[in-house]
C-alpha positions as CSV (number, residue, x, y, z in Angstrom):
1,X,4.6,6.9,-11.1
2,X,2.9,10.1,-12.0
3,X,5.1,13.1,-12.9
4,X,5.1,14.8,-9.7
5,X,8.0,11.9,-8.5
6,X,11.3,11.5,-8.7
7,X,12.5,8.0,-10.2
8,X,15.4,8.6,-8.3
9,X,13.6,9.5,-4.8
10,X,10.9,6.6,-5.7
11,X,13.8,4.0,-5.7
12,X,15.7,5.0,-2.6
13,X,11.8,3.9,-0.6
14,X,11.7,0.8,-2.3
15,X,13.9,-1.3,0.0
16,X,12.2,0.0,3.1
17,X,8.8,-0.9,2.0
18,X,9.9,-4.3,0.6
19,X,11.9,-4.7,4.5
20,X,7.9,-4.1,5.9
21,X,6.4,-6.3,3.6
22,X,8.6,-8.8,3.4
23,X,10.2,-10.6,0.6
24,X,7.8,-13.6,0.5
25,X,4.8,-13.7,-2.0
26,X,2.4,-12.0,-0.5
27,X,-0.9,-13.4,0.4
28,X,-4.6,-12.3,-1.7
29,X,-5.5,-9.0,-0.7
30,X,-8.6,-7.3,0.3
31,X,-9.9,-4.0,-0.8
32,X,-10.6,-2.5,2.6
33,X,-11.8,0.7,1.0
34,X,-11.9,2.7,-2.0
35,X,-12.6,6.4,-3.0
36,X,-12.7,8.5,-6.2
37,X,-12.4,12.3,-6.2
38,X,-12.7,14.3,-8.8
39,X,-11.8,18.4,-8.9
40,X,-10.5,21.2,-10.9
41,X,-7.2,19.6,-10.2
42,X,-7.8,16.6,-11.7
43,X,-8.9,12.7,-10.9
44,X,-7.5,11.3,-7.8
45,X,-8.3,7.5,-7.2
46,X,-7.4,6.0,-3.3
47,X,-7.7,2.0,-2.4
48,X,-6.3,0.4,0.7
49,X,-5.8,-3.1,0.6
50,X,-4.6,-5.4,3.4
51,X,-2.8,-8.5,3.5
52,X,-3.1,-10.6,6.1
53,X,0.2,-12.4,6.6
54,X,-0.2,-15.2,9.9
55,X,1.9,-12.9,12.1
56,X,1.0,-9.4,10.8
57,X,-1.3,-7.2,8.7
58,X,-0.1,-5.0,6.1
59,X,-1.8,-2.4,5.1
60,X,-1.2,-0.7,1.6
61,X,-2.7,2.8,0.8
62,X,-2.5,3.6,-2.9
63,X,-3.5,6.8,-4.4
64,X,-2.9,6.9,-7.4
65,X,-3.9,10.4,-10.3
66,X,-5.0,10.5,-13.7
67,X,-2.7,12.4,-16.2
68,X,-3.7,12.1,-20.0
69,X,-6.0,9.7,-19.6
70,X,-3.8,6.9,-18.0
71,X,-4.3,6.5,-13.9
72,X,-0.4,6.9,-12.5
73,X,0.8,6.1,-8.5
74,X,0.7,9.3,-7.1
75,X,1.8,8.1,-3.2
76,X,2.2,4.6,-1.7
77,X,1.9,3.8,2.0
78,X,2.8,0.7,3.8
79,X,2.1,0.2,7.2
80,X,2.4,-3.5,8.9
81,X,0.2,-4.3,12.5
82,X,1.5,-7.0,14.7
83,X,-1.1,-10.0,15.3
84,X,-1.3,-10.8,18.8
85,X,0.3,-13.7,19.8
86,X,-1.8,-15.9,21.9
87,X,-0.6,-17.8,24.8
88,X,-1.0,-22.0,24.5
89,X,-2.4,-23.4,28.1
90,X,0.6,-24.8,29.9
91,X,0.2,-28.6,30.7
């Protein structure tokens, strides 16, 4: 995590993201989108990657900063999208 984080503040999210993700292995992701910035405050890198589980998407958003040289997690975002559930033709 990059220095602008609190471990302690970091580890108190963790169970909530894992609850939207779910404990099971995820599936492959795929890189939705990416974008590199840079400024006068530095590198910032951004991907978002999904994971298409067979009842829901997750989407994760990283961005992520580069401090002496070595890219660090600046903010993580989960956010999990219902598949629709489609209705079987009654017999």
């Amino acid at each position: 995590m990059s220095s602008g984080n609190k471990a302690e503040d970091v580890k108190a999210q963790l169970p909530m993201l894992r609850n939207i993700a779910g404990a099971a292995t995820p599936p492959e992701p795929t890189v939705a989108g990416t974008r590199k910035t840079s400024g006068t405050s530095g590198e910032v890198y951004e991907v978002q990657q999904d994971y298409a589980y067979p009842d829901r998407v997750v989407h994760a958003y990283t961005t992520l900063v580069k401090e002496g040289g070595v890219w660090k997690v600046q903010a993580f975002n989960i956010n999990a999208q219902m598949k629709a559930v489609s209705a079987e033709p009654s017999v």
